[in-house]
C-alpha positions as CSV (number, residue, x, y, z in Angstrom):
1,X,72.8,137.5,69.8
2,X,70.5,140.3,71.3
3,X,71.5,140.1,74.9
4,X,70.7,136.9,76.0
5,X,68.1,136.2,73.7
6,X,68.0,133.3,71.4
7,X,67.8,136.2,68.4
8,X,70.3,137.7,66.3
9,X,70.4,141.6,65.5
10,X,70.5,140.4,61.6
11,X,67.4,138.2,62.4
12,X,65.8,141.4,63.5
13,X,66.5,143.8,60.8
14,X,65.6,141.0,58.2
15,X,61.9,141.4,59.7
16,X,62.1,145.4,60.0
17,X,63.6,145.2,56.3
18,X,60.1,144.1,55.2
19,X,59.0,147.8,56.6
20,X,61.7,150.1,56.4
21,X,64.1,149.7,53.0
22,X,67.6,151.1,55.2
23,X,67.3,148.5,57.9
24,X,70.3,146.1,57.2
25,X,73.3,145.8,58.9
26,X,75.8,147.4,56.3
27,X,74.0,150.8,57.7
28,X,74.1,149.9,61.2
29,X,76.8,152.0,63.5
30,X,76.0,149.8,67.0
31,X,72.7,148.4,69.0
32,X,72.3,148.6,72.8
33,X,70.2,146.2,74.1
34,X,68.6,146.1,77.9
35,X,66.0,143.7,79.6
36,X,63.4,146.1,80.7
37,X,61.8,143.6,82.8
38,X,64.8,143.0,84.7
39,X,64.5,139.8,85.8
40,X,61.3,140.6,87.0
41,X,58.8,139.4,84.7
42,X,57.1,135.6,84.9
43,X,56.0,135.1,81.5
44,X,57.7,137.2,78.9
45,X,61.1,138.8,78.9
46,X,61.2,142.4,77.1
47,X,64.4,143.8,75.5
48,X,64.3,147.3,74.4
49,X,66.7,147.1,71.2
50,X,68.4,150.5,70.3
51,X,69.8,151.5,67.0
52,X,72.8,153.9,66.1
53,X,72.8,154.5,62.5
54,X,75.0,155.5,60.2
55,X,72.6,157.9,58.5
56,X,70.5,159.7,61.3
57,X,67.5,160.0,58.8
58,X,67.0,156.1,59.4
59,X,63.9,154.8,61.3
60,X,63.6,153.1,63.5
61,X,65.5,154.6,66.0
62,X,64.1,151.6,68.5
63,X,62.2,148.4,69.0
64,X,60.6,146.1,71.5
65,X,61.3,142.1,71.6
66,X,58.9,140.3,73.6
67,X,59.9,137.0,74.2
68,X,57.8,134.6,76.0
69,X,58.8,131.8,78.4
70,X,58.3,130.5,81.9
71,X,61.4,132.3,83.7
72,X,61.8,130.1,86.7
73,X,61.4,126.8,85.3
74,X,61.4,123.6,87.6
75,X,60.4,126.2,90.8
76,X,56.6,124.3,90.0
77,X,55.2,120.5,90.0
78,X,55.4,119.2,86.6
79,X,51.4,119.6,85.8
80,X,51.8,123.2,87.2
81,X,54.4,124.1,84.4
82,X,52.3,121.8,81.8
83,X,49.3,124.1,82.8
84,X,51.5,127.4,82.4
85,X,53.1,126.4,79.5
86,X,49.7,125.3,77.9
87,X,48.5,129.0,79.1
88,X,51.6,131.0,77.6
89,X,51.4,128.6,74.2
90,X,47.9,129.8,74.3
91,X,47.8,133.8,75.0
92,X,51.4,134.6,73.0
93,X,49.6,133.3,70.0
94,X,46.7,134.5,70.9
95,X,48.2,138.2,71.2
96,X,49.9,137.8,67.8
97,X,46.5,137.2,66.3
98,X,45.0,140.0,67.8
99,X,47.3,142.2,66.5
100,X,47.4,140.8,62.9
101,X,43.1,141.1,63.3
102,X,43.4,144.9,64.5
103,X,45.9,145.9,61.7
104,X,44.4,143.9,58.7
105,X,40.9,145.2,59.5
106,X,41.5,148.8,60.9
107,X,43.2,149.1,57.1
108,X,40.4,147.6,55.4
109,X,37.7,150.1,57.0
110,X,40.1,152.9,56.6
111,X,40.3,153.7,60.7
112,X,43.6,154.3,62.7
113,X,43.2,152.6,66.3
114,X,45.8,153.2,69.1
115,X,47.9,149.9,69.5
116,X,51.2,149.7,69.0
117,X,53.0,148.9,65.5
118,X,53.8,145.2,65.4
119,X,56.6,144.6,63.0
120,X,57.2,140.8,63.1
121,X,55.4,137.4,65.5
122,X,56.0,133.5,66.4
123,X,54.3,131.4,68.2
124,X,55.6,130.0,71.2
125,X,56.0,126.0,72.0
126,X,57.6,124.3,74.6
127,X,59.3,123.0,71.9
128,X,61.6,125.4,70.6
129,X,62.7,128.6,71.4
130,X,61.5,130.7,68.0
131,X,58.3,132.6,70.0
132,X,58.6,136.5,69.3
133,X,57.1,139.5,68.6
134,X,58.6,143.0,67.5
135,X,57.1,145.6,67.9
136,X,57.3,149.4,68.4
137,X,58.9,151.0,71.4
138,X,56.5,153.9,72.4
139,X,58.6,154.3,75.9
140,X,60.0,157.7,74.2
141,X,56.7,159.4,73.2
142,X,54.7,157.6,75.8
143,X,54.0,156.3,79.3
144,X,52.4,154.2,81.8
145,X,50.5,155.8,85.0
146,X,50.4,153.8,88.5
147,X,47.2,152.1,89.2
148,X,47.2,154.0,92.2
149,X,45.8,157.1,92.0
150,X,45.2,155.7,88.7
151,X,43.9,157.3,85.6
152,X,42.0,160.9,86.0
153,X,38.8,161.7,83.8
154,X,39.7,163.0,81.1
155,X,42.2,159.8,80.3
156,X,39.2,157.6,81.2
157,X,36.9,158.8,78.4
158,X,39.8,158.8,76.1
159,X,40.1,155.2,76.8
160,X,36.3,154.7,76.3
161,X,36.5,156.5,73.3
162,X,38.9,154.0,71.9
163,X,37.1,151.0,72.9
164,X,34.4,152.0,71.1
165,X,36.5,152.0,68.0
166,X,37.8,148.7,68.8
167,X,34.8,147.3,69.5
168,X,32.8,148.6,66.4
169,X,35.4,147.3,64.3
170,X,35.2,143.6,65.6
171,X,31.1,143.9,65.2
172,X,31.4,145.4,61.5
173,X,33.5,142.3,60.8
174,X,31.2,140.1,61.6
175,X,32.8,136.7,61.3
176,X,36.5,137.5,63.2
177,X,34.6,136.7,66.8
178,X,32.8,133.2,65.7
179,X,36.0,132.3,63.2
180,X,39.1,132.7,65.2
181,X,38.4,133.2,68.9
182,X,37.1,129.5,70.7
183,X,34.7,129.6,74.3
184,X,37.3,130.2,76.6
185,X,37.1,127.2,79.6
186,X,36.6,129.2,82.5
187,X,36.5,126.4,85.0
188,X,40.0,126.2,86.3
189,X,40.5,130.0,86.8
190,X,37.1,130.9,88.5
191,X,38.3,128.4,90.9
192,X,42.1,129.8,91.4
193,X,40.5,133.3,91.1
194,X,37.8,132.6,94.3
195,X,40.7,130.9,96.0
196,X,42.9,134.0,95.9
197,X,39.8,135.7,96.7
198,X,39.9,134.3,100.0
199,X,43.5,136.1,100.8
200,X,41.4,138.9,101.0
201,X,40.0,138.0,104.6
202,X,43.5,138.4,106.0
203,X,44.0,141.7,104.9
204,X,40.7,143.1,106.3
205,X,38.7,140.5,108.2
206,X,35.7,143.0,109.5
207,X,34.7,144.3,106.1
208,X,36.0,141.1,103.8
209,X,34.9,138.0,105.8
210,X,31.7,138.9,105.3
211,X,31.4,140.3,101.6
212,X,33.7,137.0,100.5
213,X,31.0,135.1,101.7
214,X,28.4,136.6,100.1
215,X,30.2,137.4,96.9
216,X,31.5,133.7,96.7
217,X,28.1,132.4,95.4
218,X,28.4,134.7,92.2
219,X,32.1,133.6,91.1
220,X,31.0,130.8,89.4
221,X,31.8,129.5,85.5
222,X,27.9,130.7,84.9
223,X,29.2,134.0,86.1
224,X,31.6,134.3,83.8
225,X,29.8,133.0,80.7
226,X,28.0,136.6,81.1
227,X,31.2,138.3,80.5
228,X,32.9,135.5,78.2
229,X,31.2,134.2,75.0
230,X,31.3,134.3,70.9
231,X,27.3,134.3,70.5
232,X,25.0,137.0,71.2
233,X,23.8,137.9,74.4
234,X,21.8,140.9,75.9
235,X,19.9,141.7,72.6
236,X,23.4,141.7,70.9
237,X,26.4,139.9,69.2
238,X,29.8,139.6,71.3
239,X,32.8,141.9,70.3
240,X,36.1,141.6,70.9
241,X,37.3,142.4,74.7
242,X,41.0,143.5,75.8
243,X,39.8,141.9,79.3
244,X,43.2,143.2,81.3
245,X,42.9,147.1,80.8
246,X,44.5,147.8,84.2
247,X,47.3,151.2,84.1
248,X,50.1,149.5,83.0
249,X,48.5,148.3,79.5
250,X,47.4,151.6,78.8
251,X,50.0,153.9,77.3
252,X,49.3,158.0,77.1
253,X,51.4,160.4,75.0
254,X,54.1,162.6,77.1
255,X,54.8,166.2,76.6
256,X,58.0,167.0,77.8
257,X,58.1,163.9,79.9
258,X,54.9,164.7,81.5
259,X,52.2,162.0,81.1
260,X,49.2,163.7,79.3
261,X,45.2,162.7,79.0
262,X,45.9,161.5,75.2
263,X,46.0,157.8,74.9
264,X,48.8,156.2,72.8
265,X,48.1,152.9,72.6
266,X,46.7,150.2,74.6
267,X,48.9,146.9,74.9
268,X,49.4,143.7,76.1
269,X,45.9,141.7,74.1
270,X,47.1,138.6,75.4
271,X,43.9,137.4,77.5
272,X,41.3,139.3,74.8
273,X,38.7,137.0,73.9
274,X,35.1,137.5,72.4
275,X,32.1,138.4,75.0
276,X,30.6,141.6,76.6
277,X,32.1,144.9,75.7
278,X,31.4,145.8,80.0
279,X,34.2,143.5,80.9
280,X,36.3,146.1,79.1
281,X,34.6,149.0,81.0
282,X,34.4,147.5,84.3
283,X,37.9,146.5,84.4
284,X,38.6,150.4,83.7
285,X,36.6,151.7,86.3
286,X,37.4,149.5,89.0
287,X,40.6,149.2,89.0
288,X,42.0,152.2,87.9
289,X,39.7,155.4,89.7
290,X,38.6,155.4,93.4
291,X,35.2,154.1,94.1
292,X,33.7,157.9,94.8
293,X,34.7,158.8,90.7
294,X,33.1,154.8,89.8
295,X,30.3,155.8,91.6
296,X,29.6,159.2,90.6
297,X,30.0,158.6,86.8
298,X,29.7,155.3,85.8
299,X,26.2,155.6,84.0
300,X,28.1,159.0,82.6
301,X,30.5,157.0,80.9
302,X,28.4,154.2,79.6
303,X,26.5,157.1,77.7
304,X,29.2,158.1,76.5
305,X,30.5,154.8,75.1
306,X,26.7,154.4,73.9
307,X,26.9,157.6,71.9
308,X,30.9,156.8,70.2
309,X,29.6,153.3,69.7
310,X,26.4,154.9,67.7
311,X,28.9,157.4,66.0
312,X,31.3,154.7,64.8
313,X,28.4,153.0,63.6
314,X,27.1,156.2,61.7
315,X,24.3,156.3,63.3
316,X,22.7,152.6,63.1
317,X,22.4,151.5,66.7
318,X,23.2,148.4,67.8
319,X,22.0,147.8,70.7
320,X,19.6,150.1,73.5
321,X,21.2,151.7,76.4
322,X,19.1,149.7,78.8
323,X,20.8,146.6,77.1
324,X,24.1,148.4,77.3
325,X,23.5,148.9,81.2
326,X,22.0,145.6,81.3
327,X,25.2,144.2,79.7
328,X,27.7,146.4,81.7
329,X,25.8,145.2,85.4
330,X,26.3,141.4,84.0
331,X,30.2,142.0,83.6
332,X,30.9,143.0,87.0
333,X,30.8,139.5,88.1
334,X,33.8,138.9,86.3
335,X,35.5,141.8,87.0
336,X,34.8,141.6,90.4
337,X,36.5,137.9,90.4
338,X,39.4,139.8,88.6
339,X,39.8,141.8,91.3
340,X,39.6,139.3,93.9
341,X,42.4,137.9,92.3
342,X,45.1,140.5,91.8
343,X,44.2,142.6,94.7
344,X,46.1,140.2,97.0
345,X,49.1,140.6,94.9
346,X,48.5,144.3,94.1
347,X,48.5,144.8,97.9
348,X,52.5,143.9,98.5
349,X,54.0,145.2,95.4
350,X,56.0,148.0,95.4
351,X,54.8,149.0,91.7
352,X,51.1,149.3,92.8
353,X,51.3,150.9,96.3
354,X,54.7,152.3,96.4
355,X,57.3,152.7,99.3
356,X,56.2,155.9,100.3
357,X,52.5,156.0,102.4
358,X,52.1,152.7,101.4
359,X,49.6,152.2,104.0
360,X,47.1,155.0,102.5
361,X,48.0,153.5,99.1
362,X,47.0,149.8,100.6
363,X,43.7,151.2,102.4
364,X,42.6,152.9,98.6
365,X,42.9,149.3,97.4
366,X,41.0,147.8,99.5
367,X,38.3,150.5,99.8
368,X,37.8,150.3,95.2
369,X,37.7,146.5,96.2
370,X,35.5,146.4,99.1
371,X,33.2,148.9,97.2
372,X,32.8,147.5,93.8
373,X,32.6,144.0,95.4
374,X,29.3,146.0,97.3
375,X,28.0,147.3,93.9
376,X,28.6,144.1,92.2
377,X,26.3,141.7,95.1
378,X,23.8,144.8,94.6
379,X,23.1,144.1,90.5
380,X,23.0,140.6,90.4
381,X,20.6,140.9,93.5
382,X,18.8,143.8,91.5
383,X,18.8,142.0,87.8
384,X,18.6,138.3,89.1
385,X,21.5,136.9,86.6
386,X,21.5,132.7,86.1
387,X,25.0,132.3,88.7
């Protein structure tokens, strides 16, 4: 078995067989295997799976095993896990989808997008243990940046760029969005999300007491029907939305082991779902650059998604820029809730805002939290959305 995994290394190379000819064990020298995650992870394990060849010619030199499951079962009340499990069953399938969606089509209209190679998937059940995916292992050739500082201009647009691409794609389809994605019940979340929300008070209770307050009245299941949905809204049809593009999904070619502004892939389409292609931009923005760079050039960048968007659909235009804008201002109550949400937990982990001047790190936080939370209250005041 591979590690500690339910999976054999002959398992594996059956399924990499299917896309490279000299994967079989007769030509295999040795594998090293190594949880990445380290323990660490709630509701996937990833193994990095390394291959020695005989013949050095032989691809691929490595893979990625993501295998799902709850990693510290019976620490929750038995509806708790029921309600996780039902999540996970959920979102690992709903990943491998995805990724079968943006491969069969991107071939079909003759585009390349930037997601990683997926070589094999299973679904997961709380029945068995067969759920899987294999995939490529860009950790070589690629890298993740913190959240904070976060991503600099030039990776911003190129991440724009791309979701341009992605988001054409899904709207040239046509039937992908109303076929295979359901209304996603918001319910239950909006309320854990305004819940954690509240954690916020205790971390600054002069500038967050009373922005919670006000911003409470907009986290609502209404809200997020603006961001969430498989019809047509704002003048135009829904698309297909990563929803979670904070740092760590978003993978940029290295040079020498130095992180450049050229996007590799973007990962991790567990939570996509169909809805408004400003759930993906927001999310960018304010999470990953300070308020001040939001601020500055957010109308900037929705110009320039306008303008790939109109490129990638040579030249027929889908939608107006006012509805663009319009659109983009209706997603920030979502993202807003987002951050409400993992803020609090952002705030005490080490991976976000460091061991060294984590205090400065914590203050940038709050101050993209505190300010986007401001911006947010402003549009839905300005725009009078149904919340």
């Amino acid at each position: 078995m591979i590690s500690d995994s339910n999976f054999s290394i002959d398992f594996v190379l059956e399924k990499l067989s299917n896309f490279y000819s000299d994967c079989c064990l007769d030509l295999l020298e040795d594998f090293h295997a190594e949880d990445i995650t380290h323990g660490s992870a709630f509701f996937s394990r990833i193994f990095r799976v390394e291959f020695c060849w005989k013949n050095s010619k032989t691809w691929p030199k490595s893979i990625i095993l993501k295998v799902p499951g709850i990693q510290q079962v019976g620490k929750f009340q038995n509806d708790e896990e029921d309600e996780m499990l039902d999540y996970l069953e959920y979102c690992h399938s709903n990943e491998i989808r995805i990724y079968e969606f943006l491969h069969d089509e991107s071939k079909k209209q003759g585009i390349t997008l930037k997601i990683p190679k997926v070589y094999y998937g299973s679904d997961f059940s709380r029945h068995h243990n067969n759920g899987l995916i294999i995939m490529d292992d860009l950790s070589k050739i690629g890298g993740t940046l913190r959240l904070l500082p976060g991503l600099n201009n030039a990776q911003i647009e190129s991440v724009i760029q791309e979701l341009a691409k992605i988001h054409v794609l899904t709207w040239k389809n046509g039937s992908f969005i109303k076929n295979h994605i359901g209304k996603p019940q918001m319910g239950n979340f909006v309320v854990e999300m305004t819940e954690m929300a509240q954690k916020l008070r205790e971390l600054d209770p002069k500038i967050f007491n009373p922005l919670i307050d006000e911003i409470q009245k907009i986290f609502t299941p209404k809200t997020a029907e603006l961001s969430y949905y498989t019809d047509s809204k704002f003048g135009f049809p829904a698309t297909l939305i990563h929803s979670d593009l904070w740092s760590a999904n978003i993978i940029f070619s290295k040079n020498e082991n130095v992180i450049t502004d050229d996007l590799l892939a973007i990962i991790d389409w567990q939570c996509a779902e169909g809805g408004n292609p400003g759930v993906d931009i927001g999310r960018l923005l304010a999470i990953n650059t300070s308020s001040s760079y939001r601020r500055k050039n957010t109308k900037r960048l929705l110009k320039l998604y306008f303008t790939a968007v109109n490129e990638e659909m040579n030249g027929q235009e889908l939608f107006t820029f006012e509805q663009l804008e319009a659109a983009y201002d209706a997603s920030m109550g979502y993202a807003a809730m987002y951050m409400g949400f993992g803020v609090p937990h952002y705030y005490h982990m080490p991976a976000v805002v460091g061991s060294k001047n984590q205090e400065s790190q914590q203050i940038e936080l709050l101050d993209r939290t505190k300010c986007f939370f401001e911006d947010t209250i402003e549009a839905f005041k300005i725009r009078k959305f149904d919340h």
